[in-house]
N, C-alpha and C positions, 0 to 999 in steps of 0.2 A: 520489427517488434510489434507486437499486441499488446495491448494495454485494456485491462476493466477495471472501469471506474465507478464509485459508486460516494453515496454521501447519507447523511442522514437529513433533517430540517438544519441545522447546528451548522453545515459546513455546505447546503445547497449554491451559494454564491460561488464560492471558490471552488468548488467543482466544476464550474462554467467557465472562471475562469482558465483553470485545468485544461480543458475541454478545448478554449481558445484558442492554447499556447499547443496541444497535442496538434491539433488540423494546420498550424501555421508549420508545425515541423515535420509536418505529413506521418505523421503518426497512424495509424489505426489503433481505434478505441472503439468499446464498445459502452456505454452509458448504461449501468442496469440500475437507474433511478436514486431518487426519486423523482418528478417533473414540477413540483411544486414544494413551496415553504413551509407547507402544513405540516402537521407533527406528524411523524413516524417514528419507527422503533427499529434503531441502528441494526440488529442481528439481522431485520429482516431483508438488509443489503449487503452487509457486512458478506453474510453464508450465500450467499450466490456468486459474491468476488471470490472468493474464499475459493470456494469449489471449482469453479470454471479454471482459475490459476491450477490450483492442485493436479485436476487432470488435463491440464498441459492446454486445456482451448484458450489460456491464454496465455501470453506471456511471465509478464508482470501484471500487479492492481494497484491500485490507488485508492484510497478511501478517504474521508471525512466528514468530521461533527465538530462537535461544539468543542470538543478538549485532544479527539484522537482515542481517549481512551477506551472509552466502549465499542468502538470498532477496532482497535487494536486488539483486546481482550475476546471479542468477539471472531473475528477472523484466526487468532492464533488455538481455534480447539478443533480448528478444520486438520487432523494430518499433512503433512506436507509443508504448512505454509508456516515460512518464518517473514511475520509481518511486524516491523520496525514503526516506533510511534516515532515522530523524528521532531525536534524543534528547530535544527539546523544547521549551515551545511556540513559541518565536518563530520557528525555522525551520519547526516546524508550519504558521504561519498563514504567512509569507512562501515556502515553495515550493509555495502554493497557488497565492498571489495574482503571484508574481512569475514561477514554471518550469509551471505549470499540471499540476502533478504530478499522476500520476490513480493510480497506489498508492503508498502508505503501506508503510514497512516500520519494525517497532521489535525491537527486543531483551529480551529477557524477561527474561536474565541481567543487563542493565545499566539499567535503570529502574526504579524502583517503581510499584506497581498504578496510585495514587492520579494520579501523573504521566502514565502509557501513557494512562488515560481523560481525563485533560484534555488530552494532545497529539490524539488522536483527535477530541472534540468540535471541538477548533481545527481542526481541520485540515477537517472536513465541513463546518464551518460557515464557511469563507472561501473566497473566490472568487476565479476569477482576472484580475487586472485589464485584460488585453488591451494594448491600444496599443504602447508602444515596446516592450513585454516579447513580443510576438507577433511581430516579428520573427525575436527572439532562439531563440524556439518553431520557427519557419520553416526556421531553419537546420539546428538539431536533425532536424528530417526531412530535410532537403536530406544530412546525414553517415549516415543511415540509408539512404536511397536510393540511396548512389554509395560505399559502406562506406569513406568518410572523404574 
């Protein structure tokens, strides 16, 4: 699995930690920023996760800021990508298995450390179950396709 991660200023720490927990689990990841705390403007990470996921150079992404929200919002007008803002883990493991979610967005400001790495583990570690939920997946492109 491939993983691109990416953050705003809002979620720079726990993307590190992120980051941590990906290389302990021998993950490949690729980091597209930012490398400092300084203020940045979430889209301009968000749309290179976004895209890279979409056409397949990665896997899954990862994203965070301050809330999840603006990278959430931001990532989901990329085609393709159904990016899940998550606070934890049960909608973790079910908007894997059930929306086939393929980024991840959390909030830095609204969860603690210990919770972001066990929604995370959840969330790589479940699959998605296909059948009556593919469909559902089906349609989702069919409103991307014909803008609603």
């Amino acid at each position: 699995m491939k993983i691109a991660i990416a953050s705003d200023h809002g979620g720079f720490e726990y993307k590190a930690k992120i980051t941590e927990f990906l290389t302990a689990q021998g993950i490949e990841f690729k980091d597209f920023g930012p490398a400092s705390t300084e203020s940045v403007d979430y889209p301009d990470y968000a749309g290179p996760v976004a895209r890279a996921v979409a056409n397949g150079e990665y896997d899954r992404g990862i994203l965070i800021c301050g809330t999840g929200i603006g990278m959430s919002i931001a990532a989901n007008k990329v085609p393709g990508i159904r990016c899940a803002l998550v606070h934890d883990v049960f909608t973790a493991q079910v908007t894997r298995e059930h929306n086939n979610s393929n980024i991840l967005a959390m909030g830095q400001r609204v969860i603690g450390e210990g919770l972001m790495l066990l929604i995370v583990k959840t969330w790589l570690d479940a699959e998605f179950e296909g059948g009556r939920h593919q469909k559902r997946i089906d349609k989702i492109a069919q409103l991307e396709s014909c803008n609603g």
